[in-house]
C-alpha positions in Angstrom: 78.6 23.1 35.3 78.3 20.5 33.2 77.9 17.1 34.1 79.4 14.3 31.7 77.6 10.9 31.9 80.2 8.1 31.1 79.4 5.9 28.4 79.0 2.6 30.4 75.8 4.6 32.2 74.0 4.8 28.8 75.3 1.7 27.6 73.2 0.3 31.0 70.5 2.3 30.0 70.3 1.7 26.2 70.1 -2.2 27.2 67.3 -2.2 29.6 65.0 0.0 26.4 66.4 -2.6 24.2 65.6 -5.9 26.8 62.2 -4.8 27.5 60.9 -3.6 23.8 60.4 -7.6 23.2 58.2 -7.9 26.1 55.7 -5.6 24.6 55.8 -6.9 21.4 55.4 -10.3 22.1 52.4 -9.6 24.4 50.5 -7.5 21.5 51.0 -10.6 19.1 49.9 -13.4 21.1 46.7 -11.3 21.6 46.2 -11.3 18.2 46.9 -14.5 17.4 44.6 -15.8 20.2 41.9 -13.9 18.7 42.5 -15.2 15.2 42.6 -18.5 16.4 39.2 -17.8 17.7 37.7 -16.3 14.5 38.5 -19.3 13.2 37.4 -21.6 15.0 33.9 -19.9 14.8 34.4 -19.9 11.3 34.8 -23.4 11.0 31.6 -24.1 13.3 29.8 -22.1 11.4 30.5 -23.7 8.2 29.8 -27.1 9.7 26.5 -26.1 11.1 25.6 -24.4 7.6 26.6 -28.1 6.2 24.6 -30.1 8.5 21.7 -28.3 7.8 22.1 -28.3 3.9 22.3 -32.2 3.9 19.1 -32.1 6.0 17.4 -30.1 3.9 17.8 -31.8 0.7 17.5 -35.0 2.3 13.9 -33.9 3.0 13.3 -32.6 -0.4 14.8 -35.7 -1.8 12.2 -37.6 0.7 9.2 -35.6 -0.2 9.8 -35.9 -4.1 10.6 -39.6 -4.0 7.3 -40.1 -2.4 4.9 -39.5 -5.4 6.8 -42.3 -7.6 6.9 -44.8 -4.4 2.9 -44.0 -4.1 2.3 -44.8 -7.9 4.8 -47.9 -7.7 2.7 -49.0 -4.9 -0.4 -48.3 -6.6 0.9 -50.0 -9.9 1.8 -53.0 -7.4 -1.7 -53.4 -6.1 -4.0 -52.9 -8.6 -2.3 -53.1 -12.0 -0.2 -56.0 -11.5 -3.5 -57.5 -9.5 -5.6 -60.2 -11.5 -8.4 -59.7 -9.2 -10.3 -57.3 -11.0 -11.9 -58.8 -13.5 -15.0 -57.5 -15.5 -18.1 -59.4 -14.0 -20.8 -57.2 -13.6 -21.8 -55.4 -17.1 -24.9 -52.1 -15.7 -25.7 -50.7 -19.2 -29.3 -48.4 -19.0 -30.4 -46.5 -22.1 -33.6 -44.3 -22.5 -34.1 -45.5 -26.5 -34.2 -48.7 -28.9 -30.3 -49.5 -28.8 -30.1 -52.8 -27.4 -27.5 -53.4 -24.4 -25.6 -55.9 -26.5 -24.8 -53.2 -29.3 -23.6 -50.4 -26.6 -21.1 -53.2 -25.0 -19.7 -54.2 -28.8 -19.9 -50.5 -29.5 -17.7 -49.4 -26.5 -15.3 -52.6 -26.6 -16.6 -54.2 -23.7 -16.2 -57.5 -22.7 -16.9 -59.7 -20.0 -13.8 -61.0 -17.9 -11.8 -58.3 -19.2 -9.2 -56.2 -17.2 -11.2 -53.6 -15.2 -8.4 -51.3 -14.6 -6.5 -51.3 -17.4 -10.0 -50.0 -19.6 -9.8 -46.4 -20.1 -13.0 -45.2 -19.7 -12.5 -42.2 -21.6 -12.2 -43.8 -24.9 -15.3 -46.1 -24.3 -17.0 -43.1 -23.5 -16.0 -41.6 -27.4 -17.0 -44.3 -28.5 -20.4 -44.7 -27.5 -21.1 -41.1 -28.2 -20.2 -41.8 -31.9 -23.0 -43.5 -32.3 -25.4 -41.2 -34.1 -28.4 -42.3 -31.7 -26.8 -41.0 -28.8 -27.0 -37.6 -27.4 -24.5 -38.3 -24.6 -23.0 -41.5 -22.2 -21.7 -41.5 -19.0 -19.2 -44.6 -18.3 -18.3 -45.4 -14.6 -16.2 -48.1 -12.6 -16.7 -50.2 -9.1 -13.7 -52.2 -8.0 -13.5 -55.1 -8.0 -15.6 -56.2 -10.5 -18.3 -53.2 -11.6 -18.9 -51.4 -15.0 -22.1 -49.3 -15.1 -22.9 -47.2 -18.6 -25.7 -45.2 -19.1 -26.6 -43.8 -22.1 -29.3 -41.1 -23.3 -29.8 -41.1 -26.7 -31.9 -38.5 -29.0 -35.6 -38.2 -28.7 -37.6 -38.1 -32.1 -40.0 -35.3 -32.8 -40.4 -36.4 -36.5 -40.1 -38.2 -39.5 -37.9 -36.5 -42.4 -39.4 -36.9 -46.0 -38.0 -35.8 -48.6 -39.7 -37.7 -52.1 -37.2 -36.1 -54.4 -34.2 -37.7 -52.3 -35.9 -40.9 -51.5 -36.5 -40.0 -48.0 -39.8 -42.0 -46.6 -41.0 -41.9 -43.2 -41.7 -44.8 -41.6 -38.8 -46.4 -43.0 -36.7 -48.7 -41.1 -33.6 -48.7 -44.4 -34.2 -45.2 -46.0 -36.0 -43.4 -43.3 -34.4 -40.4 -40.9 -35.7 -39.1 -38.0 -35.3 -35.8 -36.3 -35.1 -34.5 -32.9 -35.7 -31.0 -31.4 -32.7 -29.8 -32.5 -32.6 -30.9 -35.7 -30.0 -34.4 -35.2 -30.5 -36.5 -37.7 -30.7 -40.2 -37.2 -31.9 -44.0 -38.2 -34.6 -45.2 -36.7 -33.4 -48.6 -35.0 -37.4 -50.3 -34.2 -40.1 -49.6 -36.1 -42.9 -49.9 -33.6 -46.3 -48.4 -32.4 -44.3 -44.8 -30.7 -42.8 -44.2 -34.0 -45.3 -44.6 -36.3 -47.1 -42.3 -34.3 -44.4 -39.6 -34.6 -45.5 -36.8 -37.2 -43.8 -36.2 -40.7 -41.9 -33.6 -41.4 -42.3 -32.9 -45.6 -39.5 -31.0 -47.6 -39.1 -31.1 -51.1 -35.9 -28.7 -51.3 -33.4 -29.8 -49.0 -29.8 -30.9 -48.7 -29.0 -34.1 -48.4 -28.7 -35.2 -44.9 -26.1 -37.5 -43.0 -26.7 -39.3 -40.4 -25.5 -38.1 -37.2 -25.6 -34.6 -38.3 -27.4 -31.7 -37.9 -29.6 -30.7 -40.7 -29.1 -26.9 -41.5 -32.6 -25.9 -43.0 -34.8 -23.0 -41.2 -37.7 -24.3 -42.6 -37.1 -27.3 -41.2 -36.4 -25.7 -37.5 -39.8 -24.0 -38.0 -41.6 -27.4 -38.7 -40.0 -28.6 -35.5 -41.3 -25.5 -33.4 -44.3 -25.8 -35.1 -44.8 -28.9 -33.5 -43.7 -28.8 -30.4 -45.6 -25.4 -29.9 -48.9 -27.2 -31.0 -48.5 -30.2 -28.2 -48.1 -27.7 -25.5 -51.1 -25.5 -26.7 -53.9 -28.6 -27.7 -52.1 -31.4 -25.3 -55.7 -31.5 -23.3 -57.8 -31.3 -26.1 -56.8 -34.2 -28.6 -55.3 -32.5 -31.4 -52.8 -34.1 -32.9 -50.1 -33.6 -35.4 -49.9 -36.0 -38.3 -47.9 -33.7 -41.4 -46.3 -30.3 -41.8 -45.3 -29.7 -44.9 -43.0 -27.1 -46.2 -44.9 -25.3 -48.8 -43.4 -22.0 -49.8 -40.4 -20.0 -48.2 -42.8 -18.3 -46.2 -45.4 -20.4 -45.0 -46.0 -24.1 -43.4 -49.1 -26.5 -43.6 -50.3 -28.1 -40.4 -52.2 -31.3 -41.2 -54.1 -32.8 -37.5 -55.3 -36.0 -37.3 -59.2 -35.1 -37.2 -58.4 -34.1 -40.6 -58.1 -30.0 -39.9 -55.3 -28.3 -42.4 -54.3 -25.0 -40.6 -51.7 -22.7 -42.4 -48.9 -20.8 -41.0 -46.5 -17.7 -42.0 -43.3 -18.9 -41.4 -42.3 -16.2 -39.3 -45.0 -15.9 -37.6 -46.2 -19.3 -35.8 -46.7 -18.0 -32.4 -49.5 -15.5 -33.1 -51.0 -18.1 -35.5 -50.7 -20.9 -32.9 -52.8 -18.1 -30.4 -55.5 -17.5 -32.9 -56.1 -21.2 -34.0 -56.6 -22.1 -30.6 -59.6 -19.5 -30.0 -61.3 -20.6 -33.0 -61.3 -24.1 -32.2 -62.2 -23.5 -28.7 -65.3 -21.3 -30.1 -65.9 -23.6 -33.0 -65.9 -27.1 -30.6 -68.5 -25.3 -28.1 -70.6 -25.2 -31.3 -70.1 -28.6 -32.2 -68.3 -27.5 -35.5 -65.7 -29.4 -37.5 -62.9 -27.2 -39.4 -61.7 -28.1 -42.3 -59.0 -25.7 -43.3 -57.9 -22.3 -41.6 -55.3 -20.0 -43.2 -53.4 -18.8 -40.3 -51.2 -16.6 -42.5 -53.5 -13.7 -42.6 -53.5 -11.3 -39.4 -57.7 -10.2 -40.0 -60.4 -11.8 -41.5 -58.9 -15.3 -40.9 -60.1 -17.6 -43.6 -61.7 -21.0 -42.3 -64.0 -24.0 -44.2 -66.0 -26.4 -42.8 -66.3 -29.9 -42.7 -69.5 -30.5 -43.4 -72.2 -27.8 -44.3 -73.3 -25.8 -41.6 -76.6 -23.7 -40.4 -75.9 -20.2 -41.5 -77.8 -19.8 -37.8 -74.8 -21.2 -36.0 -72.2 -19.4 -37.4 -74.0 -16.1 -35.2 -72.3 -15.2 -32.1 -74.3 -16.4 -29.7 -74.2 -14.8 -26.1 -75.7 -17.2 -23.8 -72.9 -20.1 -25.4 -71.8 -21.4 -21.9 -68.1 -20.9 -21.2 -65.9 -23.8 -18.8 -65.4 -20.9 -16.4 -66.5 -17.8 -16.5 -63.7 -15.9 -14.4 -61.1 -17.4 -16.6 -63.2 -16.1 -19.5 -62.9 -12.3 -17.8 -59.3 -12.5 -17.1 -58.2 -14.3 -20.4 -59.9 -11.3 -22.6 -63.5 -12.8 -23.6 -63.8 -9.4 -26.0 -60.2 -10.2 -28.0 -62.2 -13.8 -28.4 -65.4 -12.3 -29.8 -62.9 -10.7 -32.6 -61.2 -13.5 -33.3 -64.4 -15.4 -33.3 -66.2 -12.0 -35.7 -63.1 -11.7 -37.9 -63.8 -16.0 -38.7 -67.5 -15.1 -39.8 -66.3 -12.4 -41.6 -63.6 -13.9 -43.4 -65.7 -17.5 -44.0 
């Protein structure tokens, strides 16, 4: 049987599906749009926060780098625009002849000037142009402090150089040397200079002063004489001349008169063997004239004055300063030396 549901039943029916759809709907939405709201507003937060802390952070950067320009304002403030620091105590120490007023007009220093506005770099330049001086050191005290000290070349010898015009011992047309050759005036002509040896070249280049003269020959000279100081300093020889006689060889010239000869090349072995023939010859009581160092056997040597053939024998029972010393130092290689003098004389 079939039953036949009038159309006012489903009409009922259709209308409650259709009342209560909305319900459902509407619910769904307003969760959504409660949870958009609230993505939002974290959003929003989260971009505020991010602000906050972006201003912060380059209002400390802004901080930080302002602060080297306020420190140097500041520092410009205290001391620059200052007129408290005024030049009035001038410390100048050299170890030479240039006098303390020529290092202050040298360097541009005066009394009662601004202490803080000189730059002690360029008086330093200054200074150090000065072809006495090897090297300056220029340093401030606030308030009122400037100390310089200055070390200038030491001579070893006179430069002379007749074909040039070069004299020793002269103030005007005069150079002096130091151990490495510097080349410079001599400022005071007193008792320490003219005691300073000379230095003799007749083929040279024409030095400037404040330079460095470029000669072997004349480096050798200069070893030549420093080597001699350190090897007679306790026994009075001194060095008056060396003169540049060949290419290959230098003449020694002491102040007791002795002329000893040198290779060129060769100084150090030379120096060696002069000194055991004048240590023999003095415990003899012998004057040398000349001794030709150039030679490596049979060394060469004249006398002063004329001398007992009877003397010139090696003589054993010669006392020695020290016997153990004697040993140690090769008292045989000395009796060689000493044999190959005889031989050669």
């Amino acid at each position: 049987m079939r039953i036949i549901r009038s159309t006012k039943s489903r009409k009922k029916k259709k209308g409650l599906l259709t009342r209560c759809r909305p319900a459902v709907v509407d619910q769904w939405q307003s969760h959504q749009l409660n949870a958009n709201v609230l993505t939002n507003t974290g959003q929003r937060k989260q971009r505020k926060t991010r602000s906050r802390v972006l201003v912060k952070t380059l209002l400390v950067m802004g901080v930080l780098g302002a602060l080297p320009f306020a420190a140097k304002w500041g520092y410009d403030r205290i001391f620059f625009e200052s007129r408290d620091f005024k030049l009035t105590r001038l410390v100048i120490a050299t170890d030479g002849d240039l006098s303390e007023s020529n290092i202050a007009e040298t360097g541009g220093v005066v009394s009662g000037m601004d202490l803080m506005e000189l730059d002690l770099e360029i008086v330093r330049k200054k200074i150090e142009g000065l072809p006495n001086v090897a090297k300056a050191e220029v340093s401030r005290e606030l308030p009122d402090r400037l100390e310089i000290r200055v070390k200038e070349h030491v001579p070893v010898a006179w430069l002379s150089c007749p074909p040039q015009g070069i004299r020793p011992m002269n103030v005007e047309r005069g150079y002096l040397l130091d151990e490495k050759g510097n080349v410079f005036r001599c400022l005071e002509l007193h008792e320490g200079m003219k005691r300073l040896p000379v230095i003799e070249a007749l083929k040279i280049a024409r030095p400037a002063e404040g330079s460095i003269l470029q000669s072997e020959a004349i480096g050798r000279a200069i070893e030549l004489i420093n080597l001699s100081e350190k090897t007679f300093g306790g026994m009075g020889l001194e060095v008056v001349e060396v003169r540049i006689v060949t290419e290959w060889s230098l003449d020694c010239v002491y102040r007791d008169g002795m002329i000893a000869s040198f290779a060129m090349n060769d100084i150090d072995r030379g120096m060696l063997d002069l000194h055991h023939i004048v240590k023999k010859m003095r415990l003899r009581s012998l004057q040398l004239a000349t001794v030709n160092l150039v030679v490596m056997k049979n060394i060469p040597v004249t006398f002063a004055e004329g001398v007992d053939a009877s003397a010139l024998q090696p003589d054993d029972t010669t006392p020695v300063e020290n016997e153990a010393e004697a040993i140690s130092s090769g008292e045989l290689e000395e009796q060689k030396h000493l044999r190959s003098i005889l031989e050669g004389g």
